[in-house]
C-alpha positions as CSV (number, residue, x, y, z in Angstrom):
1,X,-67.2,-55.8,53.6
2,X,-65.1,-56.1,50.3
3,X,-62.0,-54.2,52.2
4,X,-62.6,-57.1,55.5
5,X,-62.5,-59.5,53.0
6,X,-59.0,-58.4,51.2
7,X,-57.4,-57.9,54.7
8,X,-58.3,-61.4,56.2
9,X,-58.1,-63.9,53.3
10,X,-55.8,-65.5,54.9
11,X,-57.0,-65.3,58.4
12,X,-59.3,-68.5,58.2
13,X,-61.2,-67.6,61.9
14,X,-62.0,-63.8,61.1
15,X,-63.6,-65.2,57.6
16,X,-65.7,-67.7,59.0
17,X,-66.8,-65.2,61.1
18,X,-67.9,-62.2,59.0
19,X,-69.4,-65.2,56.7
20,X,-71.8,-66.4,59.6
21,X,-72.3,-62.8,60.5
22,X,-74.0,-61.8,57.2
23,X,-74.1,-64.6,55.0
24,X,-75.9,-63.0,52.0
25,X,-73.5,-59.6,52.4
26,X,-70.9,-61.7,52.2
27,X,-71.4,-63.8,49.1
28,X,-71.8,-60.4,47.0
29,X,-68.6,-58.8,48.5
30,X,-66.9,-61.8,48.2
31,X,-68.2,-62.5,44.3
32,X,-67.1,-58.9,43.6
33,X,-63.4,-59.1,44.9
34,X,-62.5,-62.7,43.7
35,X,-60.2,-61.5,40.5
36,X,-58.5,-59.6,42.7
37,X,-58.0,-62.5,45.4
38,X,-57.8,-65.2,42.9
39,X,-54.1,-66.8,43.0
40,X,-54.7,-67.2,46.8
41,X,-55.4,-70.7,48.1
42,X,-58.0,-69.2,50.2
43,X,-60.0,-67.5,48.0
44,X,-60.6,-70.1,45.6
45,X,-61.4,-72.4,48.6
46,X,-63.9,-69.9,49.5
47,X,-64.7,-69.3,46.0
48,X,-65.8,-72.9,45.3
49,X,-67.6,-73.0,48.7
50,X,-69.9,-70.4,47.6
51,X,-70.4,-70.5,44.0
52,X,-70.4,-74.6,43.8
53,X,-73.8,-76.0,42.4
54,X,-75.0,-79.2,41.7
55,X,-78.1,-79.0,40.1
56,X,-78.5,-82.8,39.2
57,X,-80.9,-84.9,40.9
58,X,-79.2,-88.3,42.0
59,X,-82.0,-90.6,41.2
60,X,-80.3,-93.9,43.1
61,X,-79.1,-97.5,41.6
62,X,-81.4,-99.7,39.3
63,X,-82.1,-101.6,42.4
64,X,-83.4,-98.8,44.5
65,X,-85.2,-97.4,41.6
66,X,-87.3,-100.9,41.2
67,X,-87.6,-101.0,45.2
68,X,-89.4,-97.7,44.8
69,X,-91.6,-98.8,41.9
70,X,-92.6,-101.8,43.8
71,X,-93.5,-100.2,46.6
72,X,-95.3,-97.6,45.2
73,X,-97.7,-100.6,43.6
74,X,-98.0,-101.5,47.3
75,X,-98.9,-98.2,48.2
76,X,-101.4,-98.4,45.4
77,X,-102.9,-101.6,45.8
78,X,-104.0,-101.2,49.7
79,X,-105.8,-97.8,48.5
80,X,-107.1,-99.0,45.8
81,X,-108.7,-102.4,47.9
82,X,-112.3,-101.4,48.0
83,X,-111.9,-101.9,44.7
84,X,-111.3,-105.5,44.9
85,X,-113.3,-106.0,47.9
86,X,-116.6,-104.6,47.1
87,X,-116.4,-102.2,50.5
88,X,-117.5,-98.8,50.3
89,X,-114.4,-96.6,49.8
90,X,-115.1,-94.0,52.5
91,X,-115.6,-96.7,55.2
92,X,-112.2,-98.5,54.1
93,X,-110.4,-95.5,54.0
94,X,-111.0,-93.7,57.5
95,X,-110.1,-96.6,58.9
96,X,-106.5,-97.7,56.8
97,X,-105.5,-94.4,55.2
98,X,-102.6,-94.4,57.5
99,X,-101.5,-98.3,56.2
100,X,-101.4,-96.6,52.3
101,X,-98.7,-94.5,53.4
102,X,-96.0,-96.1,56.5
103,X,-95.9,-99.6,56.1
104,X,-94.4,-99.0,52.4
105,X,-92.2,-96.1,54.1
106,X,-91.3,-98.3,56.9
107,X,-90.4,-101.1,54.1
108,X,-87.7,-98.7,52.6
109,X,-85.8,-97.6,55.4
110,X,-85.9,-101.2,56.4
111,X,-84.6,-101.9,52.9
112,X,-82.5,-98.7,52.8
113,X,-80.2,-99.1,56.2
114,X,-80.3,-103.2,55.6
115,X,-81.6,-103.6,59.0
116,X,-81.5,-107.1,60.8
117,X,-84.6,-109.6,61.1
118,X,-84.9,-109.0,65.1
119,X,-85.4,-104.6,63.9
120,X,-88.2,-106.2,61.4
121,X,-90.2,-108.5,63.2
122,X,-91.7,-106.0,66.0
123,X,-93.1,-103.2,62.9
124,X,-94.4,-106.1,61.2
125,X,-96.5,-107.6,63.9
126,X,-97.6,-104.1,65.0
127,X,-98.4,-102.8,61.8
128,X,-100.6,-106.7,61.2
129,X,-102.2,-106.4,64.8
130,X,-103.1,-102.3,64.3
131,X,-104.7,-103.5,61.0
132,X,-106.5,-106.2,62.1
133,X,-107.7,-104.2,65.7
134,X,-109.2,-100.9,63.8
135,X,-110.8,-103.0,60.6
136,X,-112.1,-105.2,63.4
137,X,-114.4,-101.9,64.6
138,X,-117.6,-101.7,64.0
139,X,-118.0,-98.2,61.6
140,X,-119.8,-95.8,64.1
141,X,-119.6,-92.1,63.5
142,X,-121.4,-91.4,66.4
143,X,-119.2,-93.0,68.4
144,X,-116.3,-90.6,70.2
145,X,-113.8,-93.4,70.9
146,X,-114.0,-94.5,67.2
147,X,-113.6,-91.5,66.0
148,X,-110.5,-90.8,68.2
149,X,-108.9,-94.3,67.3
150,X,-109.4,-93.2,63.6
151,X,-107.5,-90.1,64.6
152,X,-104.6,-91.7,66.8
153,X,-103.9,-94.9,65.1
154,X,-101.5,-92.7,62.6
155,X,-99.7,-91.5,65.2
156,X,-98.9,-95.1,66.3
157,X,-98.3,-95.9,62.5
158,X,-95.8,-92.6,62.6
159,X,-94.3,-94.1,65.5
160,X,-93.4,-97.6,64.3
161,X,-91.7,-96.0,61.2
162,X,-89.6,-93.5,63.4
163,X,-88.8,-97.0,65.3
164,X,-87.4,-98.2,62.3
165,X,-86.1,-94.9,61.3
166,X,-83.4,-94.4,64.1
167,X,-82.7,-98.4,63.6
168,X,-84.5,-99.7,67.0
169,X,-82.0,-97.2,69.0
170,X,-84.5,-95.6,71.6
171,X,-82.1,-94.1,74.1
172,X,-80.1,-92.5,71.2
173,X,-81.9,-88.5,70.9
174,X,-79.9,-87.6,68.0
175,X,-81.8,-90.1,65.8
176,X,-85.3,-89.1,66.8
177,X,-84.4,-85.2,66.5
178,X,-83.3,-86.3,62.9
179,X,-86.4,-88.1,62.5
180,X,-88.6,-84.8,63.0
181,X,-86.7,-82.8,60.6
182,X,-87.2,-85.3,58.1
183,X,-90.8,-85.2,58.9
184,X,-90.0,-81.6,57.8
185,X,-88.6,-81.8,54.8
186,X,-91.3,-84.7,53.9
187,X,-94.1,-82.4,54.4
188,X,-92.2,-79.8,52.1
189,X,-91.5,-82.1,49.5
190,X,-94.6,-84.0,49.5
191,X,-96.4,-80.7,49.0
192,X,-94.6,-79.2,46.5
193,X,-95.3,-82.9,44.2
194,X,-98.8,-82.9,45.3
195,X,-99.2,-78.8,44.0
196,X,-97.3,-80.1,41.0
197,X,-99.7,-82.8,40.6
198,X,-102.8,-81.2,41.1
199,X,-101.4,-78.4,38.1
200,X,-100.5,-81.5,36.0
201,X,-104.5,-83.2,36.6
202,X,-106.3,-80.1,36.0
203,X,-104.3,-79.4,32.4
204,X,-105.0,-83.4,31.8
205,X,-108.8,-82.8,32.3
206,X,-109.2,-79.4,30.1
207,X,-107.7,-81.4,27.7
208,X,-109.7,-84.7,27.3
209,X,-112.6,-82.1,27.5
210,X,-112.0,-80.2,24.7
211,X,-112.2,-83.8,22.9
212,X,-115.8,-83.8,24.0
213,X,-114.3,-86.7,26.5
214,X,-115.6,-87.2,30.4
215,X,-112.1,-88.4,31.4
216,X,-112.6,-86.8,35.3
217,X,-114.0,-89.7,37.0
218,X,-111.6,-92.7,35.3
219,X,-109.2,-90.4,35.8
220,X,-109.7,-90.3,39.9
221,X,-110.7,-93.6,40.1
222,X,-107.9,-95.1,38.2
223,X,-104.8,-92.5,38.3
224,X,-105.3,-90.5,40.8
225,X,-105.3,-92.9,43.7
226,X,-101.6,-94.8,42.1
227,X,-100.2,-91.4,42.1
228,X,-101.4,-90.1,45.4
229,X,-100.5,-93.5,46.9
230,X,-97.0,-93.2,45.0
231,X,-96.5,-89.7,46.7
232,X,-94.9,-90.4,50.0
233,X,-92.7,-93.1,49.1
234,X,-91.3,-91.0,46.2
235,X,-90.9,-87.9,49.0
236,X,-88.8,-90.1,51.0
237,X,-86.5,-91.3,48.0
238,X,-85.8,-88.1,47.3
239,X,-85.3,-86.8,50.1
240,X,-83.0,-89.5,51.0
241,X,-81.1,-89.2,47.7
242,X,-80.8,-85.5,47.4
243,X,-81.2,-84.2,51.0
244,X,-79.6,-80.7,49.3
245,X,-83.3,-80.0,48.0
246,X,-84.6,-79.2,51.4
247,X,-81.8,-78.9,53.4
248,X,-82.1,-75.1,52.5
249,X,-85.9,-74.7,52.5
250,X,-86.9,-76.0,55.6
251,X,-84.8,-73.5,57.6
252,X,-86.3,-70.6,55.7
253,X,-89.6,-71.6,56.2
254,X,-88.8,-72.0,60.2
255,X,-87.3,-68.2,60.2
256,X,-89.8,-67.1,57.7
257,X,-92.9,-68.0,59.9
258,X,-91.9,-68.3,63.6
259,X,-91.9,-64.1,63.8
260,X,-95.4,-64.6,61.6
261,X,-97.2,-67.1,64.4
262,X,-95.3,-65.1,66.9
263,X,-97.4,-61.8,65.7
264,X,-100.6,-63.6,65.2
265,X,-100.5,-65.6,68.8
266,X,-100.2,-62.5,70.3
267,X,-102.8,-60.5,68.6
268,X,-105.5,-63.3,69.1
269,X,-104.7,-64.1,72.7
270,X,-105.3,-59.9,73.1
271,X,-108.5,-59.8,71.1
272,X,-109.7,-63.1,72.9
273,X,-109.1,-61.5,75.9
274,X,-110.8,-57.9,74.9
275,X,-114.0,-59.4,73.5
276,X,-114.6,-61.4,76.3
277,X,-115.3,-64.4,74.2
278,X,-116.4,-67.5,76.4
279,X,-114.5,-70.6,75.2
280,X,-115.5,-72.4,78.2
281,X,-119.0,-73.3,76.8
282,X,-117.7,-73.3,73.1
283,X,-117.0,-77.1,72.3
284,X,-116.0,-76.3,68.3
285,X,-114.1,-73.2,69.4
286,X,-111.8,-75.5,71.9
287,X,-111.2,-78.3,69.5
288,X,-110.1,-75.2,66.8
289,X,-107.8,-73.9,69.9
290,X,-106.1,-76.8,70.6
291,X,-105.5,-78.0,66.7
292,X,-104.1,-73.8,67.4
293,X,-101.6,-75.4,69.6
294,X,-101.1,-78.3,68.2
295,X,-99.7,-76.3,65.0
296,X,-97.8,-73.7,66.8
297,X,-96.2,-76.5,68.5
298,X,-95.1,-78.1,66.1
299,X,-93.8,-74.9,64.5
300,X,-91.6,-74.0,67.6
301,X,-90.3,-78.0,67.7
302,X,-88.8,-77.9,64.1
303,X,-87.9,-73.7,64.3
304,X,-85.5,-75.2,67.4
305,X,-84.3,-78.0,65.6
306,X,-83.3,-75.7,63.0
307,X,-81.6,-73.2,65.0
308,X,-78.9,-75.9,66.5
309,X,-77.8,-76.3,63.3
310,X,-77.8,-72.7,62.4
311,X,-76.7,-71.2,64.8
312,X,-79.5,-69.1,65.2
313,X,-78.9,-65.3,66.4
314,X,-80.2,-64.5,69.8
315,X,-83.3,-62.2,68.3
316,X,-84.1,-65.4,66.8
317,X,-83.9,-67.5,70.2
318,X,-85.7,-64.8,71.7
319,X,-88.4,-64.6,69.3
320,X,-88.4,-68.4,69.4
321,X,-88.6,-68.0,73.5
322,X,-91.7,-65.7,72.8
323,X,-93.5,-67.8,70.7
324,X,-92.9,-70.7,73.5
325,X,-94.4,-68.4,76.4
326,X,-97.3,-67.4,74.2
327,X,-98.3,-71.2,73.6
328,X,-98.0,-71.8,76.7
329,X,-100.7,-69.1,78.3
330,X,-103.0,-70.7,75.5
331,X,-102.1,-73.8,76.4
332,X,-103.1,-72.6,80.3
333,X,-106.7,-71.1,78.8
334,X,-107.1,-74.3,77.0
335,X,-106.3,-76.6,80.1
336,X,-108.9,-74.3,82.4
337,X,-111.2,-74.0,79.8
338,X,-111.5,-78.4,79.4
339,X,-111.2,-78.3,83.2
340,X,-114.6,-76.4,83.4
341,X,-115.7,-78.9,81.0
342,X,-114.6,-81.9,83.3
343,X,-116.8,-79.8,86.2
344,X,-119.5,-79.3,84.5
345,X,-120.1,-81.8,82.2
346,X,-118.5,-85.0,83.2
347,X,-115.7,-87.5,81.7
348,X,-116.1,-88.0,78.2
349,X,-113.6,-89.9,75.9
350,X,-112.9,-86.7,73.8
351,X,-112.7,-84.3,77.2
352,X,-110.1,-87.1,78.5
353,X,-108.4,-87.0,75.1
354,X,-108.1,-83.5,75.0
355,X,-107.0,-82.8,78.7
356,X,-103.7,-85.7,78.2
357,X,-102.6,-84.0,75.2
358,X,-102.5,-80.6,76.4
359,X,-101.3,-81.7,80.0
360,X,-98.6,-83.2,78.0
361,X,-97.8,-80.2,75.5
362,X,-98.1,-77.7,78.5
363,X,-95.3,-79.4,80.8
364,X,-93.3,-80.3,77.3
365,X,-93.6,-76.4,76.7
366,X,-92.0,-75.5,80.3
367,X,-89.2,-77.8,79.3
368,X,-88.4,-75.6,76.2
369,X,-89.0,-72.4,77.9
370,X,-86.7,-73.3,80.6
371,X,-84.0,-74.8,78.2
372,X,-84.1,-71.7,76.1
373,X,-83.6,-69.0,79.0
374,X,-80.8,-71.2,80.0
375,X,-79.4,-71.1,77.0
376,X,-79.9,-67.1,76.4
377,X,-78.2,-67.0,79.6
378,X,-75.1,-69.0,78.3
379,X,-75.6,-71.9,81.1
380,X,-76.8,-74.6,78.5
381,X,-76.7,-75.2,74.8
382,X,-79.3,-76.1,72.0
383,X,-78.4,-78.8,71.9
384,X,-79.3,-79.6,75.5
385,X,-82.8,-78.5,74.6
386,X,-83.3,-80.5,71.6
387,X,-82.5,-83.6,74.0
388,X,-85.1,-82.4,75.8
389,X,-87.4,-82.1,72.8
390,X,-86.5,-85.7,71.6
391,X,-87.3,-87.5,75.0
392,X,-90.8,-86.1,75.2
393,X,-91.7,-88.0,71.6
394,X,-92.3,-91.5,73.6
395,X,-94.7,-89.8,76.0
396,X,-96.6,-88.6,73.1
397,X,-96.8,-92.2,71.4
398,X,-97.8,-93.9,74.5
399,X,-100.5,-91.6,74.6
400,X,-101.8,-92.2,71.3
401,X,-101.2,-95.6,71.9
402,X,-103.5,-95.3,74.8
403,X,-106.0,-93.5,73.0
404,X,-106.3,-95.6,70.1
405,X,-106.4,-99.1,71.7
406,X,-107.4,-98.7,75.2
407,X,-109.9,-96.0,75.8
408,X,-112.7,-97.4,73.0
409,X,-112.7,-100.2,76.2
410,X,-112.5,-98.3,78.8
411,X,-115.8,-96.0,77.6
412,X,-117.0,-99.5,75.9
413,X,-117.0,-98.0,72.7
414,X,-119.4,-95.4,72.9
C-alpha cells in the first residue's frame, strides 16, 4: 500500500480509490510515508484529511443554551405533574410519558429551523387534542384497546415531531430518511447519557450512605425525574450541535450487528422449525415474535440508510439482502400464525392490531428485497430504495393513528 501511495500522490482518482477500498490500511500506510510525501500539495491535503481532529464540543450560543434549560424545566414539570396534581404517578405516566419527551423536542426544532406560524399551529393542536383524548380514558388495564392506544399514541407523538422535523415538507424523502437516522443517533446518544447517568446516581447513593443518610428515595423523587426528563432534549442539542459524535458510531453499529441478527435469524427460524414448536396457539410467544420483527426491522431500515452513504460493499448489500429475506419468512410464519388466530378465535382489537402491522412490514419488506436485488444487479441505486423506505413511514403513522384513536370505538373500548 505504502509503494501505491508514493506512485499515485498525485493521481487524485486512483487515491480516492485505494482509500475507499481499505480505509483503515490506508490511514497506516499513508501515516507511515507522509515525511517522505510531505512538500507535495497532495499529501498534506490528504494528510490533514486524515489526521484532522476536533475534539471540542460546540455547546451553541447563550440563547440556545437558555432555550435548552428552559425546555428541559418543561420536560420536568409535565413528569413531575402528579406531583402537583395529587394523581397517582403510575396512572399519569402510562398515559403522557410520550408528552415529557416530543412536545419539548418538537419545540426546539420549531425554535431551531425558525419555522413559520402556519408549520406551528397543526403540532400544537395535535399535540393539545392527543392530550386531552388519552387523559380523557378511563384507566382500564383490562381493556385491549387502552392498552394499545397507550402503546400507539407515541408513535403519533413521533410523527408530529418528524412533521416538524422535515419543516411540513411531506413529499420531500430526503428529509424523512434524515429523520430516521437521527432517530439513530438519538437512541445512541441518549443511551450512552442515561448509562453515564445511572454510573453517576449509583456513586451519589454509596455516598450519602456511608453518611448514615437515606438519600435514595429524595433523590428519585426529586432529581431523577429533572434529569431523565432533561435527557432527550439535551440528546437532540447535541446531536444537532456536534453531529461528528455519532456520525461515526451509528454506521459501526449498523455493520457491527446486521451479520450478528443475520446469524441469529437464521439459527432460530431453523430451531423453530426442528422442534416443532407450535406458535399458532402461543399468544406470549407471538407478541415476543413480532416485537422479533419489529427490531430486526428496524435494524435492516437504518443498516440501508447507512450503506447509501457509505457506500457499502456488495457482501455487505448481500448480507443486508439476507437479513431482509429472513424477516420476511418470519414475517410470513407470523402473518399465518395470527391468521389461524383470526379462524379460530375471532376479531380481537390486539389480533387486528397485530395483523395491520405485519401486513404492513411484510409488503414494506418485499419493497426492500426487490430494491436491493435491483441494485446488486446494477439496474437501480440505494438511493432509489431508501425512497422507497421513506414513503412507507406515512402508512405506518396512519396506522397508529388508527389504532390509537379509532379502534377503542370501534371495539367500544373493551
Amino acid at each position: 500500500m505504502e509503494n501505491e501511495i508514493k506512485i499515485n500522490i498525485n493521481n487524485p482518482k486512483q487515491l480516492e480509490k485505494l482509500y475507499r477500498e481499505h480505509k483503515g490500511i490506508f490511514t497506516t500506510a499513508f501515516n507511515t510515508v507522509y515525511q517522505e510525501l510531505r512538500d507535495e500539495p497532495a499529501a498534506q491535503a490528504w494528510n490533514e484529511r486524515l489526521n484532522y481532529k476536533d475534539e471540542s464540543v460546540f455547546w451553541g450560543n447563550k440563547n440556545e443554551i437558555l432555550f435548552i434549560v428552559v425546555a428541559a424545566f418543561v420536560g420536568g414539570l409535565i413528569a413531575k405533574m402528579p406531583s402537583f396534581l395529587g394523581v397517582e404517578y403510575d396512572v399519569y405516566m402510562s398515559k403522557n410519558i410520550g408528552f415529557v419527551v416530543f412536545p419539548v423536542l418538537t419545540m426546539y426544532f420549531i425554535w431551531k429551523q425558525q419555522l413559520s406560524m402556519t408549520k406551528f399551529i397543526l403540532p400544537l393542536i395535535l399535540f393539545i387534542g392527543s392530550a386531552i383524548f388519552v387523559n380523557s380514558l378511563p384507566y382500564n388495564e383490562k381493556s385491549a384497546t387502552f392498552i394499545l392506544t397507550l402503546m400507539h399514541l407515541p408513535i403519533f407523538l413521533w410523527a408530529i415531531l418528524g412533521y416538524v422535523f422535515i419543516g411540513g415538507d411531506l413529499k420531500n424523502n430526503q428529509k424523512k430518511i434524515a429523520f430516521l437516522k437521527f432517530n439513530g443517533n438519538f437512541m445512541i446518544m441518549t443511551g450512552l447519557i442515561f448509562i453515564s447517568s445511572m454510573f453517576f446516581t449509583g456513586i451519589t447513593i454509596e455516598l450519602f450512605e456511608l453518611l448514615k443518610i437515606d438519600f435514595k428515595d429524595f433523590y428519585f423523587e426529586q432529581i431523577a425525574v429533572w434529569g431523565l426528563a432533561a435527557m432527550p432534549i439535551l440528546s437532540t442539542f447535541l446531536i444537532q450541535n456536534n453531529p461528528e459524535l455519532v456520525n461515526k458510531i451509528s454506521p459501526t453499529i449498523a455493520r457491527i450487528f446486521t451479520p450478528i441478527i443475520f446469524v441469529m435469524l437464521l439459527v432460530f427460524l431453523a430451531t423453530l422449525i426442528y422442534t416443532g414448536m407450535n406458535i399458532y396457539n402461543d399468544r406470549n410467544f407471538l407478541l415476543l415474535f413480532n416485537v422479533l420483527l419489529i427490531g430486526v426491522m428496524a435494524i435492516i431500515l437504518f443498516s440501508l440508510s447507512e450503506l447509501t452513504n457509505n457506500i457499502g460493499s456488495k457482501i455487505n448489500q448481500m448480507i443486508l439482502l439476507g437479513l431482509a429475506i429472513l424477516t420476511i419468512i418470519a414475517n410470513a410464519i407470523a402473518l399465518s400464525a395470527i391468521s389461524f388466530r383470526l379462524s379460530a378465535f375471532g376479531l380481537s382489537p390486539n389480533r387486528l392490531a397485530v395483523l395491520g402491522a405485519n401486513l404492513l412490514m411484510f409488503v414494506h419488506l418485499l419493497v426492500v428485497c426487490y430494491g436491493l436485488i435491483k441494485n446488486l444487479n446494477g439496474k437501480a441505486n440505494l438511493q432509489h430504495v431508501e425512497a422507497k423506505i421513506a414513503s412507507f413511514i406515512p402508512l405506518y403513522i396512519i396506522w397508529a393513528a388508527f389504532i390509537a384513536f379509532a379502534l377503542p370505538f370501534i371495539f367500544q373500548f373493551n
